[in-house]
N, CA, C and O atoms as a GROMACS GRO file, in nm:
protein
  384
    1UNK      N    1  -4.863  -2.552  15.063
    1UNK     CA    2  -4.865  -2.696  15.066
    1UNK      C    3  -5.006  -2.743  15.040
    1UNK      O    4  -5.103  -2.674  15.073
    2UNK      N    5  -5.024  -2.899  14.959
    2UNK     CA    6  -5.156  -2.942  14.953
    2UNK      C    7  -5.163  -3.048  15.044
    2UNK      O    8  -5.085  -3.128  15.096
    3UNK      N    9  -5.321  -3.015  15.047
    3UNK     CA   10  -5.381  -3.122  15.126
    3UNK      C   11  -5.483  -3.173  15.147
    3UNK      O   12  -5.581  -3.099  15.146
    4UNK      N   13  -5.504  -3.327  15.176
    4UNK     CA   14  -5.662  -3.366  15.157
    4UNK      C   15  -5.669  -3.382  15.332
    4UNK      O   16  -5.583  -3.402  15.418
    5UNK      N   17  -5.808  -3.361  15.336
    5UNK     CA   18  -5.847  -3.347  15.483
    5UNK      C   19  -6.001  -3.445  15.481
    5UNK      O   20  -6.108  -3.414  15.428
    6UNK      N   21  -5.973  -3.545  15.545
    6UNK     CA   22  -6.098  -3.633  15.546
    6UNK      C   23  -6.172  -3.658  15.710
    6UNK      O   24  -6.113  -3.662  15.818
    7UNK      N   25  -6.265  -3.666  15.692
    7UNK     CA   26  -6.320  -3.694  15.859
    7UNK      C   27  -6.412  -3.795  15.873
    7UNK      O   28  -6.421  -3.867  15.774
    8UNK      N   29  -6.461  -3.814  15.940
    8UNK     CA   30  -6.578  -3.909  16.035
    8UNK      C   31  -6.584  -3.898  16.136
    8UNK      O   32  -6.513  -3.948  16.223
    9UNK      N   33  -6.699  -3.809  16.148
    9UNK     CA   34  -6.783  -3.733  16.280
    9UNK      C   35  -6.915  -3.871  16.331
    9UNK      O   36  -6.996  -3.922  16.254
   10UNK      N   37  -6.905  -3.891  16.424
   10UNK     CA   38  -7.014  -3.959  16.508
   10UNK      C   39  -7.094  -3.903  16.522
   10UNK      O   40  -7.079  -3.809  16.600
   11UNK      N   41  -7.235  -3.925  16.458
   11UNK     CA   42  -7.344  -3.785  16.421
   11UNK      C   43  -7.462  -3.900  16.517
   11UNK      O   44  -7.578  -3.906  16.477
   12UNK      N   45  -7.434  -3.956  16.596
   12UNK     CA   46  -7.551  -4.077  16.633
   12UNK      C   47  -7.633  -3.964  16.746
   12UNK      O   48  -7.744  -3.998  16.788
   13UNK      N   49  -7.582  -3.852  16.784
   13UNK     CA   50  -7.596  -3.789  16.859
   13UNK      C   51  -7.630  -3.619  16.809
   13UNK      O   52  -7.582  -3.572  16.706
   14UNK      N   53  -7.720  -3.541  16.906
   14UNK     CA   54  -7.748  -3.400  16.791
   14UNK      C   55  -7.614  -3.353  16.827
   14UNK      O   56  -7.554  -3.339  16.720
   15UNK      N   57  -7.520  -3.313  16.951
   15UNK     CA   58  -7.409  -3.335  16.948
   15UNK      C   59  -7.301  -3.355  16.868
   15UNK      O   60  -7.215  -3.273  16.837
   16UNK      N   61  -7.311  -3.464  16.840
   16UNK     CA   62  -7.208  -3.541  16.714
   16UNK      C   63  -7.258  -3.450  16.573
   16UNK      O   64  -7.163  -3.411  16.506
   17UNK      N   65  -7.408  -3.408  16.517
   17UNK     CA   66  -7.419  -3.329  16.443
   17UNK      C   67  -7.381  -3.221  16.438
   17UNK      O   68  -7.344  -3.164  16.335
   18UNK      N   69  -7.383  -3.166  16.570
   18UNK     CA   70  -7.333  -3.032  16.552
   18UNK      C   71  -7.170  -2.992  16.536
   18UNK      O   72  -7.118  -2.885  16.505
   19UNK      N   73  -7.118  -3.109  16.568
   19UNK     CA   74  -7.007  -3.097  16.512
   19UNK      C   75  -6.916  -3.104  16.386
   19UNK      O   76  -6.818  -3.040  16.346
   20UNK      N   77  -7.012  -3.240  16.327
   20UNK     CA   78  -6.983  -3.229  16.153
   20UNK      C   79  -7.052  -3.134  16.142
   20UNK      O   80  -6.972  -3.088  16.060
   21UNK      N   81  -7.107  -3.080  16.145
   21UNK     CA   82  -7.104  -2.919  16.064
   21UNK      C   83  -7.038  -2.792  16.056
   21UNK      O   84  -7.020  -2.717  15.961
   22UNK      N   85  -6.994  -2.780  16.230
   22UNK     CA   86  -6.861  -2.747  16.257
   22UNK      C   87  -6.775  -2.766  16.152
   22UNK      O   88  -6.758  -2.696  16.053
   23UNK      N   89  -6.718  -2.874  16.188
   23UNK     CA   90  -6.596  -2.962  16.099
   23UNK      C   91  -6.628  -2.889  15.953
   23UNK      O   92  -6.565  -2.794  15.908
   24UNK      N   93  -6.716  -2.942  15.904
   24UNK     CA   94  -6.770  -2.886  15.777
   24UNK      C   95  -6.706  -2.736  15.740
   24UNK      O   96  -6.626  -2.716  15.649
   25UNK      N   97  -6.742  -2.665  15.805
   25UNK     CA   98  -6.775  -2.512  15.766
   25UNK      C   99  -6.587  -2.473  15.816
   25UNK      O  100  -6.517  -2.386  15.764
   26UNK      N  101  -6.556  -2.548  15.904
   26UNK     CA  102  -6.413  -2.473  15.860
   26UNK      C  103  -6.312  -2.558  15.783
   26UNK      O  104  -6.203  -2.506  15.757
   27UNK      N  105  -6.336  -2.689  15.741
   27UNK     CA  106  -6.277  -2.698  15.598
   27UNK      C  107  -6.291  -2.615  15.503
   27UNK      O  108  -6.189  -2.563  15.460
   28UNK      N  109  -6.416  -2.579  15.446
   28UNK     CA  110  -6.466  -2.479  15.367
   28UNK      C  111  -6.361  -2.334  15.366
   28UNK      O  112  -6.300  -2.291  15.268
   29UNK      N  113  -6.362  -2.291  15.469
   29UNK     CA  114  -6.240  -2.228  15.474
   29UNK      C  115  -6.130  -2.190  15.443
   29UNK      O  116  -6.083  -2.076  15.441
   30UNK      N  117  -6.070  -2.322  15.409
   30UNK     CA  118  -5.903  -2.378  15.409
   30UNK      C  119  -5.904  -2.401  15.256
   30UNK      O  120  -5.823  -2.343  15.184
   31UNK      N  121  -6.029  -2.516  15.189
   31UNK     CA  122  -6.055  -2.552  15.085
   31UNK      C  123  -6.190  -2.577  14.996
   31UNK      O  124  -6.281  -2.497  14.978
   32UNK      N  125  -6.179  -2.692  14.953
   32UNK     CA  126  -6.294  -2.727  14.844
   32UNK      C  127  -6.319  -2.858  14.882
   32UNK      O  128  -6.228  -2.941  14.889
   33UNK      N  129  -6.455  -2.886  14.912
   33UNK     CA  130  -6.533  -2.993  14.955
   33UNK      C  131  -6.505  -3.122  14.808
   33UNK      O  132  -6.578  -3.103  14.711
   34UNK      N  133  -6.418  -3.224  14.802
   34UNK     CA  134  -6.447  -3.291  14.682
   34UNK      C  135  -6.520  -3.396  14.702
   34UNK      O  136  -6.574  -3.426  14.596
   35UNK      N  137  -6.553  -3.479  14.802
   35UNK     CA  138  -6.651  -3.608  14.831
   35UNK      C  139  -6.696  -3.510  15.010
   35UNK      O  140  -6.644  -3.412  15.065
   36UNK      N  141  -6.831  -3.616  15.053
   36UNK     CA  142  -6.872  -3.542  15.131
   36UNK      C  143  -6.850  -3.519  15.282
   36UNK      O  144  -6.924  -3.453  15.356
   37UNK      N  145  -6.712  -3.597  15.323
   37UNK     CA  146  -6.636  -3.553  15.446
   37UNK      C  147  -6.471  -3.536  15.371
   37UNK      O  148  -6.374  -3.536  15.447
   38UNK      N  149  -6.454  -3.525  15.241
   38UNK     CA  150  -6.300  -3.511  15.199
   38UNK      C  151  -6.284  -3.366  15.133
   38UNK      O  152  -6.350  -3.345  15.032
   39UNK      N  153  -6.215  -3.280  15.176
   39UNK     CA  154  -6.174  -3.147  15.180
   39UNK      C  155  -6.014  -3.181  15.080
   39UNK      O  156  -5.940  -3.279  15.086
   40UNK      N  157  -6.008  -3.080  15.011
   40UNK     CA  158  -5.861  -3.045  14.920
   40UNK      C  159  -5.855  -2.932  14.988
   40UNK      O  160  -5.961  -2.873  15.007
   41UNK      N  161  -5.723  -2.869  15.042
   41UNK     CA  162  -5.688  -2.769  15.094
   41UNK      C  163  -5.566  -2.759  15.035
   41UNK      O  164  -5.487  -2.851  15.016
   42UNK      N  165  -5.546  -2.572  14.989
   42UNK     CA  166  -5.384  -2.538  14.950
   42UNK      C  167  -5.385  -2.447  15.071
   42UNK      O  168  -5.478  -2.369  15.092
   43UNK      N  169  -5.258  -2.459  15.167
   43UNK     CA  170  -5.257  -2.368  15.261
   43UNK      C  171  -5.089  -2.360  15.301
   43UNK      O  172  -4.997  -2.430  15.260
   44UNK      N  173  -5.090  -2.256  15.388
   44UNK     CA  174  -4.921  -2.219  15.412
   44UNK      C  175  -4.925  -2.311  15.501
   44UNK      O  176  -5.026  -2.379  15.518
   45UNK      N  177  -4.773  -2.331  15.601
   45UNK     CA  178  -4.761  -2.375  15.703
   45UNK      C  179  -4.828  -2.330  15.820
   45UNK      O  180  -4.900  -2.397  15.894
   46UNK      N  181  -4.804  -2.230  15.828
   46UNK     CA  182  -4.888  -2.134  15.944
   46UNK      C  183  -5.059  -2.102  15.902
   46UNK      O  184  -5.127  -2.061  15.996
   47UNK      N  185  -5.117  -2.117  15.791
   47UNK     CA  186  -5.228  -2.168  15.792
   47UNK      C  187  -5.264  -2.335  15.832
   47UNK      O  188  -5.378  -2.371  15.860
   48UNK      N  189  -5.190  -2.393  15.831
   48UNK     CA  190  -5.192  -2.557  15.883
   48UNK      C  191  -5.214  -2.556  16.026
   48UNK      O  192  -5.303  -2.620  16.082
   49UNK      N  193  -5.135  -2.487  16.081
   49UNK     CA  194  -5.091  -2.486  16.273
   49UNK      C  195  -5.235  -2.405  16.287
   49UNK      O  196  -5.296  -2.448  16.385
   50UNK      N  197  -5.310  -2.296  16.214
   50UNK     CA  198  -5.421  -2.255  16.281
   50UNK      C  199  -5.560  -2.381  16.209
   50UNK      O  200  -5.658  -2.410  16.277
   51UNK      N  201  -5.544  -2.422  16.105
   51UNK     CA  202  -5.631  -2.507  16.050
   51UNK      C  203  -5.672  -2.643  16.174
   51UNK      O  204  -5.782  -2.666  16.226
   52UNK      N  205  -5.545  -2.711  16.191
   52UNK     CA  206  -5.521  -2.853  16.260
   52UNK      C  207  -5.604  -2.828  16.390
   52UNK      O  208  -5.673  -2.915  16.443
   53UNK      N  209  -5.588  -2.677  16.442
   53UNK     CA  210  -5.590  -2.624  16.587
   53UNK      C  211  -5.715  -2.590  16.597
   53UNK      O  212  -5.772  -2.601  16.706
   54UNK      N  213  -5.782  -2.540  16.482
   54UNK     CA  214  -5.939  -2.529  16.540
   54UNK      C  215  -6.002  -2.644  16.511
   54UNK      O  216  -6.095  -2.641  16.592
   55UNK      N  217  -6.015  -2.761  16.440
   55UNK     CA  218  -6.043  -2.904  16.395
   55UNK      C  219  -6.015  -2.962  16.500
   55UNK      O  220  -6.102  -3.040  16.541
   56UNK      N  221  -5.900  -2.949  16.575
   56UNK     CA  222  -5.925  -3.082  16.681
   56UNK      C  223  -5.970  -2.976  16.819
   56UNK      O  224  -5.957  -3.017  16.934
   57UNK      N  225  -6.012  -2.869  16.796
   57UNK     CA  226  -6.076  -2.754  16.903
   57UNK      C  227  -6.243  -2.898  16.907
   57UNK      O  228  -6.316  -2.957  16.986
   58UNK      N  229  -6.219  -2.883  16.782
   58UNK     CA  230  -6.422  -2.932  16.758
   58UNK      C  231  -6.436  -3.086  16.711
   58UNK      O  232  -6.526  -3.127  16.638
   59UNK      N  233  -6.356  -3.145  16.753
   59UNK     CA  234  -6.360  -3.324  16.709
   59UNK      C  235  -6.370  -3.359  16.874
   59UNK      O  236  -6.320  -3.300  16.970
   60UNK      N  237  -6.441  -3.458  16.867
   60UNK     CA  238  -6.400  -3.543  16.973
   60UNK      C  239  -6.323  -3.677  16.954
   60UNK      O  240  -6.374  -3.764  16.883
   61UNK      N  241  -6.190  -3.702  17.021
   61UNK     CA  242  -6.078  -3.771  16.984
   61UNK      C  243  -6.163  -3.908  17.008
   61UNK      O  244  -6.141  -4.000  16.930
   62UNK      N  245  -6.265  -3.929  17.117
   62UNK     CA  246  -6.326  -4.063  17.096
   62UNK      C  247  -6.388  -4.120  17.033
   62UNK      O  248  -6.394  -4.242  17.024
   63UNK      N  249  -6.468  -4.013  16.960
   63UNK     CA  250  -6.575  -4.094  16.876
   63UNK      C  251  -6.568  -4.037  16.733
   63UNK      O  252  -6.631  -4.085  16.638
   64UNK      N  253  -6.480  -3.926  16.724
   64UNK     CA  254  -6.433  -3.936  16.564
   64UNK      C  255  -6.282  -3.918  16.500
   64UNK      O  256  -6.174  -3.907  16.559
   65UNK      N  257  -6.309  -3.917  16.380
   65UNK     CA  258  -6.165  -3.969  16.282
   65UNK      C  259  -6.119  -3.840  16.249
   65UNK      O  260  -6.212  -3.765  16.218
   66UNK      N  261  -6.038  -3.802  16.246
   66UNK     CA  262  -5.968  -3.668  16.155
   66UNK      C  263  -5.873  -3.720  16.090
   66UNK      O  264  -5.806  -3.804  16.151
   67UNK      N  265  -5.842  -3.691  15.965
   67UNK     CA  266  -5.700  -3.731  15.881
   67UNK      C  267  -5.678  -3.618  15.785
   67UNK      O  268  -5.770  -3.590  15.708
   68UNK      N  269  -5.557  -3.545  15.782
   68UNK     CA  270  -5.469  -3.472  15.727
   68UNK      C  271  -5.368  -3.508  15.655
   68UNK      O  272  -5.263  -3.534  15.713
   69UNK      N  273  -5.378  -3.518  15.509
   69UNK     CA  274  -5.250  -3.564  15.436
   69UNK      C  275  -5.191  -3.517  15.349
   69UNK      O  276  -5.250  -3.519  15.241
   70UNK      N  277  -5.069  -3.464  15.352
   70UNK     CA  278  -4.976  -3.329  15.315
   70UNK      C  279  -4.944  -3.430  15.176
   70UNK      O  280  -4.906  -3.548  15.170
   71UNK      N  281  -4.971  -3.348  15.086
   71UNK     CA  282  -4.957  -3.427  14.935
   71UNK      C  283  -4.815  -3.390  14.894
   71UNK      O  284  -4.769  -3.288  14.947
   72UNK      N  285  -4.740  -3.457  14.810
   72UNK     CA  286  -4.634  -3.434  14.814
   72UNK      C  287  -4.590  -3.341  14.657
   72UNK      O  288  -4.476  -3.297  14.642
   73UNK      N  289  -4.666  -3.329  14.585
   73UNK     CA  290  -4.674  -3.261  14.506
   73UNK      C  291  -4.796  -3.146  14.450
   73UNK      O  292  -4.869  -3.106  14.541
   74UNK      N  293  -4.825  -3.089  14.306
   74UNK     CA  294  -4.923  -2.991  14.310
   74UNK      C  295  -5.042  -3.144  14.280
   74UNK      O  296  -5.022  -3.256  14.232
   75UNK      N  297  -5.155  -3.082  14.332
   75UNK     CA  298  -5.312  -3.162  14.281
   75UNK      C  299  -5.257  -3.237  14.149
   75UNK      O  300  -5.222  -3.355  14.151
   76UNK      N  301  -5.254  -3.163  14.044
   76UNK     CA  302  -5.199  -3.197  13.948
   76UNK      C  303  -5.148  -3.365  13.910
   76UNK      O  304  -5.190  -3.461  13.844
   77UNK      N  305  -5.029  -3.326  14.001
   77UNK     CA  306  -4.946  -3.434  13.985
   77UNK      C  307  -4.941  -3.598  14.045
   77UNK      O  308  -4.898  -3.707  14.008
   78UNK      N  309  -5.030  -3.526  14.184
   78UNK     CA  310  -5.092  -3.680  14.256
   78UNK      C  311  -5.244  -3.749  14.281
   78UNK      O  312  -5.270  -3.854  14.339
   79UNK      N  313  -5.341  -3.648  14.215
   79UNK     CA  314  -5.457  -3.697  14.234
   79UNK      C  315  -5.531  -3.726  14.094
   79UNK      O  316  -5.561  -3.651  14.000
   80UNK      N  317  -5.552  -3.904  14.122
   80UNK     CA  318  -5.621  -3.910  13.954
   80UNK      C  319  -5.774  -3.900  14.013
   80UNK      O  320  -5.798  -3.917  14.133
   81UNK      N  321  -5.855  -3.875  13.933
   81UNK     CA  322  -5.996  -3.857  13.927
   81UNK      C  323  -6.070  -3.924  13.854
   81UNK      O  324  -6.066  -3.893  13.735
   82UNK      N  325  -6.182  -4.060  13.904
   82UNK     CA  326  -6.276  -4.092  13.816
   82UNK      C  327  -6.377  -4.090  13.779
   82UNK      O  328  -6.411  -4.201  13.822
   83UNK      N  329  -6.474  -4.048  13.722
   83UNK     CA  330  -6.586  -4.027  13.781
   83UNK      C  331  -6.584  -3.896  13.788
   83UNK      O  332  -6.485  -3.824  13.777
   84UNK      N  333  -6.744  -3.849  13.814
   84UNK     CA  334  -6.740  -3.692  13.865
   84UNK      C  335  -6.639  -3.615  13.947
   84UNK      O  336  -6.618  -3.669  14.055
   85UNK      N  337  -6.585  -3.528  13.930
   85UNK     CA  338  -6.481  -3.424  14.009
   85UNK      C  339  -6.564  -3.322  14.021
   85UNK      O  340  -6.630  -3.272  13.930
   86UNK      N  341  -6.562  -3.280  14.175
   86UNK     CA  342  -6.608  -3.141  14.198
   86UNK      C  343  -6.494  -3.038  14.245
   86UNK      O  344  -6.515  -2.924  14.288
   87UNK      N  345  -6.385  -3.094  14.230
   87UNK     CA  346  -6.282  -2.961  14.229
   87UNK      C  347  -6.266  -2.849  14.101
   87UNK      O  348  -6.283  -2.852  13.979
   88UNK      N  349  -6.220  -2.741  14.209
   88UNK     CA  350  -6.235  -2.622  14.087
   88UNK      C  351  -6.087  -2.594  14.175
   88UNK      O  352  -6.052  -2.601  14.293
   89UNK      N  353  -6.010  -2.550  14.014
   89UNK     CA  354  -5.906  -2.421  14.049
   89UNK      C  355  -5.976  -2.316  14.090
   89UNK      O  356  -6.077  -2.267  14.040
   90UNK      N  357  -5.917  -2.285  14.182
   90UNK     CA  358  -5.920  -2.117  14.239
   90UNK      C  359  -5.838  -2.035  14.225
   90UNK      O  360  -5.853  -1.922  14.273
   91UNK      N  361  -5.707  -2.078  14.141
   91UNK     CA  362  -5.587  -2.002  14.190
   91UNK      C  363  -5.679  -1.912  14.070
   91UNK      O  364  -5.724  -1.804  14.108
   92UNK      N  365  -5.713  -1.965  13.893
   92UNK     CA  366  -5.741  -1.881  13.815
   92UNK      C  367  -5.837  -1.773  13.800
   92UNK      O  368  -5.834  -1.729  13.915
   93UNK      N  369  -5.940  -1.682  13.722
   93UNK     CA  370  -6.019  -1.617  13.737
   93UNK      C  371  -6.166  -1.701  13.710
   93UNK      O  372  -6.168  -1.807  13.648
   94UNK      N  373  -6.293  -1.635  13.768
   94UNK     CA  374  -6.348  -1.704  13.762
   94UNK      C  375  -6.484  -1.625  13.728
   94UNK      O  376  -6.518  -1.514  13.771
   95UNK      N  377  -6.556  -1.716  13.636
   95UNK     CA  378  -6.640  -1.629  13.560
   95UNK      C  379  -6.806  -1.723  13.610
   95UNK      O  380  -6.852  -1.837  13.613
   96UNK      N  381  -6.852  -1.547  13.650
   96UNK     CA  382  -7.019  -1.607  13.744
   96UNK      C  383  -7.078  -1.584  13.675
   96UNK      O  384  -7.199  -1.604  13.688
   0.00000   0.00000   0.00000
């Protein structure tokens, strides 16, 4: 399944920093960073239930945003792009 994963971490605090970076580093994980709190993730279901589960392990429900939104088709088909895109296929090979 796809998915965009967006946040807003309350960084007013070193606290609050250390958590968007948190946040950060296990999107990275799941997916590909395309703007700089919005994550594209392709993941199974049971990668979702461990994804959702360590993200709200490291958010705090008061002072920040998490949003998860299960796309209903491939990238492809529902995301237009204007402007710079920093998404990359991964499914294909990739030449360093």
């Amino acid at each position: 399944m796809n998915l965009l994963v967006a946040y807003d971490v309350n960084t007013q605090t070193a606290a609050g920093a250390k958590r968007l970076r948190r946040v950060a580093k296990i999107c990275e994980g799941y997916g590909q960073r395309v703007q700089d709190s919005v994550f594209e993730c392709s993941v199974t279901l049971s990668q979702l239930e461990q994804f959702r589960c360590r993200l709200l392990k490291v958010i705090d429900a008061d002072d920040d945003s998490l949003r998860i939104y299960r796309l209903p088709a491939d990238r492809e088909e529902v995301v237009e792009v204007h402007g710079r895109d920093l998404y990359r296929d991964m499914r294909g090979p990739m030449i360093v």
